[in-house]
C-alpha positions in Angstrom: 116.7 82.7 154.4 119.5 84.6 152.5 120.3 86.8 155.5 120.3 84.1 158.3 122.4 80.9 158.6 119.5 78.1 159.2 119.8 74.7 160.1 116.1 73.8 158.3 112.8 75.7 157.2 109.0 74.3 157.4 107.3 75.5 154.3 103.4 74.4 152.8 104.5 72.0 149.1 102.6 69.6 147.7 101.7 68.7 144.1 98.9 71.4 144.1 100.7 74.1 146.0 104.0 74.3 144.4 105.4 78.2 144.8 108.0 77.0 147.2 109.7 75.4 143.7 110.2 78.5 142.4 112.6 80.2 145.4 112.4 78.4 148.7 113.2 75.1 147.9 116.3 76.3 145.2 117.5 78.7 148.0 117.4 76.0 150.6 118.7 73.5 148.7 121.5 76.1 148.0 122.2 77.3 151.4 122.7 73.5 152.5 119.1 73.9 154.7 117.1 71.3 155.8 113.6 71.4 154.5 110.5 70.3 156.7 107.4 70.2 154.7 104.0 71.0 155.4 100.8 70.0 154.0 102.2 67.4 151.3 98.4 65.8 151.0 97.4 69.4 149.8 95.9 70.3 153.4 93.3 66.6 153.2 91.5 68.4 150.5 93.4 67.1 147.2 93.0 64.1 149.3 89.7 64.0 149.2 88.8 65.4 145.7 91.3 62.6 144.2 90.3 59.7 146.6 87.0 58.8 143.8 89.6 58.1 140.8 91.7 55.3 140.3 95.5 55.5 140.6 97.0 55.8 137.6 98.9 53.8 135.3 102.1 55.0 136.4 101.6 54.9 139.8 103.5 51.2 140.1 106.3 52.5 138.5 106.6 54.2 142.2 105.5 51.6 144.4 101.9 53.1 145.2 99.0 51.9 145.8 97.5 54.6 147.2 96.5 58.1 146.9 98.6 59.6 150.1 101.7 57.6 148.5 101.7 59.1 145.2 101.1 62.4 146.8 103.7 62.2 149.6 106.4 60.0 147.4 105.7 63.8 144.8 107.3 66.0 147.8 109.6 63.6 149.0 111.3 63.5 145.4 112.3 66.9 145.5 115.6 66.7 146.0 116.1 69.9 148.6 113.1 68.0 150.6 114.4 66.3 154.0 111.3 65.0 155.8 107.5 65.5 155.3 105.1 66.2 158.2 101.6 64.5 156.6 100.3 64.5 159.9 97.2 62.0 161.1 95.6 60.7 163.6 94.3 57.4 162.1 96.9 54.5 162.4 96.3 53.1 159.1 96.8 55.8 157.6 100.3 56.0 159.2 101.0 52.6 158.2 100.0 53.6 154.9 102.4 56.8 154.9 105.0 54.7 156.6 105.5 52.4 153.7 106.2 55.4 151.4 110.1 54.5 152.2 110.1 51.7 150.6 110.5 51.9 146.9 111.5 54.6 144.4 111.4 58.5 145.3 110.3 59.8 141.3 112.9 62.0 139.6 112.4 65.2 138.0 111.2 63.6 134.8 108.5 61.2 136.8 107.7 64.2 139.1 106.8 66.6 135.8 104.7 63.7 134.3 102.7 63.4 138.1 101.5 67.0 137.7 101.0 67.3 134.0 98.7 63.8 134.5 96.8 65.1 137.6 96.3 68.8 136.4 99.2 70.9 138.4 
């Protein structure tokens, strides 16, 4: 990424995988590149191991209602992030994912207090 002149890179982030934060996303951000992201629902496994717990308090404050919001609405708030690639094959689920434009994307403060409340 520093020797090459991009137009975008597609890199694994999500709330539980967050190594890109620490060089990728900052260099990309900083070379003007877009950024595609993978796995923002933690690969369907976060998915699944948060799906038993209700939302939490602050999840309003967002517009969420669901899991796969809160979790997508994380990676789209970064603000090198240009597009996330949640990837499904059910359509509710894209409906669901679909409405994630609607509403507030969290700032840095909200998106500090999303990890520290789920663990990450």
């Amino acid at each position: 990424m520093r020797g090459e002149t991009l137009d975008f890179v597609q890199l694994n982030y999500s709330i539980d995988e967050r190594e890109a934060e620490e060089r990728l996303l900052p260099l990309a951000a900083d070379r003007g590149m877009a950024v595609l992201v993978n796995r923002p629902l933690g690969g369907g496994g976060l998915l699944r191991t948060l799906s038993g717990r209700p939302l939490p308090d602050w999840a309003g404050e967002i517009d969420c209602q669901s899991w796969s919001q809160i979790l997508l609405k994380f990676v789209l708030g970064h603000p090198a992030v240009t597009c996330a690639i949640p990837g499904t094959s059910r359509p509710e689920h894209m409906g669901e994912n679909v409405r994630v434009g609607t509403g507030p994307l969290p700032d840095a403060a909200m998106r500090a207090r999303m990890g520290k409340s789920l663990g990450f």
